[in-house]
Structures are given as structure tokens and as C-alpha cells.
N, C-alpha and C positions, 0 to 999 in steps of 0.2 A: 197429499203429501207435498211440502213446498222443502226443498233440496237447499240449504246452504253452506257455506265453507267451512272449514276446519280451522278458518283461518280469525274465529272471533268476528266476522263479519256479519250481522245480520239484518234483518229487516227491522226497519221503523217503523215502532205501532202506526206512529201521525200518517203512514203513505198509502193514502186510502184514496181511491178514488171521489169520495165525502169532502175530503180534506182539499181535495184540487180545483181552485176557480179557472173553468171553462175560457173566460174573455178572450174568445179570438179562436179556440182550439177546441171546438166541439166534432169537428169531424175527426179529429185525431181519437177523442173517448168512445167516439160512435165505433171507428174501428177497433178499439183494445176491447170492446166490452162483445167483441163479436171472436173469434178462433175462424173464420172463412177463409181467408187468403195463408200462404204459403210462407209470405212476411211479411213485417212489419215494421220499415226502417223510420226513425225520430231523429232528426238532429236540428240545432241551433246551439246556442250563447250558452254561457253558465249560466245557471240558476232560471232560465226555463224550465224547468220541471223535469228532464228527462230522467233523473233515478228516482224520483218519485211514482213519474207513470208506470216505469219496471215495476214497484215495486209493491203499486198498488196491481197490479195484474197480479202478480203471486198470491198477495193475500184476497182478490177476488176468488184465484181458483182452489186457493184451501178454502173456502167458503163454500164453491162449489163441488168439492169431495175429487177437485179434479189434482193433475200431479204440474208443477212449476219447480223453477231450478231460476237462480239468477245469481248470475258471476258479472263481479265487476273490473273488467281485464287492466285497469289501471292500476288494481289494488296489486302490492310487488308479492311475488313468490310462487304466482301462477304459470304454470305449463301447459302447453297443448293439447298435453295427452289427458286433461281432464275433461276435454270435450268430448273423449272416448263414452260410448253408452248413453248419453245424451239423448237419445233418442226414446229411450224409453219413457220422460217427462212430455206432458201434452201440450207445456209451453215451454218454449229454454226462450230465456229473457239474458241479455249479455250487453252490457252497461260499458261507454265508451272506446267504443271499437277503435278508433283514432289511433289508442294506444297502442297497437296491435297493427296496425295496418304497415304494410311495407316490409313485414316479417314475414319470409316465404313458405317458415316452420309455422305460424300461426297460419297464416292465409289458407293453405294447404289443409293442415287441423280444421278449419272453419269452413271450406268449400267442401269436405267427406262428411262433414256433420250435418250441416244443410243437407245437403241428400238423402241422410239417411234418414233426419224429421219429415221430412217430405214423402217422402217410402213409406214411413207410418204413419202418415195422414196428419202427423203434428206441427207446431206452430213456432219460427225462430221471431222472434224480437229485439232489435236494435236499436242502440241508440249512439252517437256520435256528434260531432263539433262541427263536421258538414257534411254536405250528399255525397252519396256513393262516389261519384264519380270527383269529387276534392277533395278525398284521401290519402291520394295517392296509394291506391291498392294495385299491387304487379300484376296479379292473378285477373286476366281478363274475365274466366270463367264465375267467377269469386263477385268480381263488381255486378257482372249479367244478374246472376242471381242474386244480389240485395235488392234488384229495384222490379225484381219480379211482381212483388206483392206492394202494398200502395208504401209511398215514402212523403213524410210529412215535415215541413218545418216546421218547429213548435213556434209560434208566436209570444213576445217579453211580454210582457205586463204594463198597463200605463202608471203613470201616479196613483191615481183614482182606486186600478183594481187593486193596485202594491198594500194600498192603503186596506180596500176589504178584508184579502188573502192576511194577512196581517192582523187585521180585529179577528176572522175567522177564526184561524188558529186560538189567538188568544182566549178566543171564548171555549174552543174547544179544552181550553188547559185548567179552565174555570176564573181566569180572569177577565176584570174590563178594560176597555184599551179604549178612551174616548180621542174620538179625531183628534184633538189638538197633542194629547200624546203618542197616538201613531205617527203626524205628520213630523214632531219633533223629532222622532228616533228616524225616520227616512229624512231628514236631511244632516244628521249624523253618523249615520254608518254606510258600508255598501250598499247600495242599491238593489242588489240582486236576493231574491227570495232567499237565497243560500244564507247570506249572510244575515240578513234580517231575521229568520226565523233563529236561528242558532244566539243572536242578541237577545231576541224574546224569551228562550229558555234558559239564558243565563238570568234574564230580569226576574223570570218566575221564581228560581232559587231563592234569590238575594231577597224578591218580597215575601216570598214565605217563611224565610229566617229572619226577616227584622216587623213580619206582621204589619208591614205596611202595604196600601195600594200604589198603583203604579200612576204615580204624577207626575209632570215636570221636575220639580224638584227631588224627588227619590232619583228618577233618572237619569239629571245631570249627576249626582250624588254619585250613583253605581260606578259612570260611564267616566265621573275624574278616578274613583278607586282602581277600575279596571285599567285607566291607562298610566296610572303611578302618579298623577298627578296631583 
């Protein structure tokens, strides 16, 4: 059973472990694909991966018949007391701690929860904007325990891989993406996987309702409609 919000929030079919190019970050998969340690803290930049790797850990352990929960404490309208019970999930995955940090009613919420996954032999995972200790978390107890279990900086992506992760995807969506139009939309948009992938699913739309492939020229076409230009 994989536990989501009430809040319209859900998991991304695409955040599949399949889906994530390793370059650089194979010890970090090595550890999410193991439950051994107590925790599991991720942080670095935007669009390193880090709600991806949550979220492929979910959909690993529905695959596994096992039980996952993943809250993402940035998202507005969450309380602390929904960490309550938590325990009973054999992973609780909780996506940008940063947001949360320095709050003495969450920190608090989040040090009685750890314990009590810990108690029952299960597994907290994290992810954040930096390490435990550049949060600025009050709760000394609170930081001790994040770096209990291994803490990993996810490493960016070069050009190169940007460029792979990018055709990846698009093969997985059933299109082709040849180099010169991958490299063209990476030196038009943001840089970071976030934003590239979320251009790519806009591209897919637009070429499946005008029946065209994805060239140069379609995608300047798209990328003047989309900025009004």
C-alpha cells in the first residue's frame, strides 16, 4: 500500500527508478534500493532528482507488496499531526524538509516520529536543499538523528547526461528526440531536469495534436506560441 494525500497530490507514473540516470549517484540507488539503515537523508540543488528518488522508492515498494507514505512538507495545508501513525508504513519518504525546518511544532512532530519508525524496525527518508546540519534545525536531537543513517548529496547532471535523461524520457513517452533537438531545447529553457522534463511534456501534447514530430522548427513554433510571441 503506498499512502498519499488527500490533498490531490500524487505520484508520477515517469518516478521510477528506470527512469533515473545514475551519472555520478549510484551509491545513493544502491542505498534506496536496500530498507538496512534507520535513514536516508538526500539533499542538493533543484532538479537533482530528489522527489523523483521519493518517489520512485514508493512505487518500488508497491511493487514489493510492501507499505510507503510520501509527504511533501512544502506542499501548503500540512500539519504535524499527520505524522502521527506513520509508523506503521515500512518507508515514510518526506520530500523537502528545508521547508519545515526551524519550526519547533514540526521538528518536534518529526523527532517522536523517527523514533517510533525506528521502534518498528522501519525506514524514514529525506530529502532537503542541504545537510542536516545547514538547515538550520533547533532541535539538536532532531539533526543527531538525520545523519544517523548514510546522507548523500545528490550530484547535477553534465550536458551530456542532461542531454541522455532527456532523450530517455522522451523515448519512454514514445517519441524521438535527436541530439540536435535535444541540445536545442537545453540551451532554451532552464537547465535543470525539472524544467526540461515538464517542456518535454508540454512538446508531447502539442506534437500529438498537430501530428507532427519534434524538429527544430516545430519547436521554435511551440516555444514563440508558448511565450505569446
Amino acid at each position: 500500500m503506498t499512502r498519499q494525500l488527500p490533498l490531490g497530490v500524487r505520484l508520477r507514473d515517469a518516478a521510477t527508478f528506470e527512469n533515473f540516470l545514475p551519472a555520478g549517484n549510484e551509491r545513493v540507488l544502491d542505498a534506496l534500493h536496500t530498507a538496512d539503515a534507520p535513514s536516508i537523508y538526500l539533499w542538493g540543488a533543484a532538479g537533482t532528482g530528489k522527489s523523483h528518488l521519493l518517489q520512485a522508492v514508493c512505487h518500488q515498494a508497491a511493487a514489493q507488496d510492501q507499505r510507503a507514505a510520501y509527504l511533501p512538507l512544502a506542499e501548503p495545508g500540512l500539519h504535524p499531526a499527520m505524522l502521527e501513525g506513520m509508523e506503521q508504513f515500512d518507508r515514510l519518504c518526506l520530500d523537502d524538509l528545508d521547508a519545515v525546518a526551524g519550526d519547533p511544532v514540526w521538528e518536534t512532530a518529526l523527532f517522536h516520529a523517527y523514533n517510533r519508525l525506528t521502534a518498528a524496525g522501519h525506514q524514514l527518508l529525506v530529502t532537503a536543499n542541504g545537510s542536516p546540519t545547514a538547515l538550520g534545525i533547533q532541535l539538536p536531537d532532531l539533526q543527531s538523528r538525520l545523519g544517523w543513517g548514510p546522507v548523500f548529496q545528490l550530484q547535477p547532471l553534465g550536458d551530456s547526461a542532461r542531454r541522455q535523461a532527456l532523450q530517455q524520457r522522451a523515448a519512454a513517452r514514445g517519441l524521438s528526440l535527436d541530439d540536435e533537438v535535444a541540445a536545442y531545447l537545453m540551451t532554451r529553457c532552464a537547465r535543470d531536469m525539472g524544467s526540461l522534463f515538464a517542456l518535454l511534456e508540454g512538446l508531447d501534447e502539442a506534437s500529438l495534436a498537430a501530428q507532427r514530430r519534434l524538429t527544430i522548427p516545430f519547436v521554435r513554433e511551440y516555444l514563440l506560441r508558448r511565450s505569446g510571441s
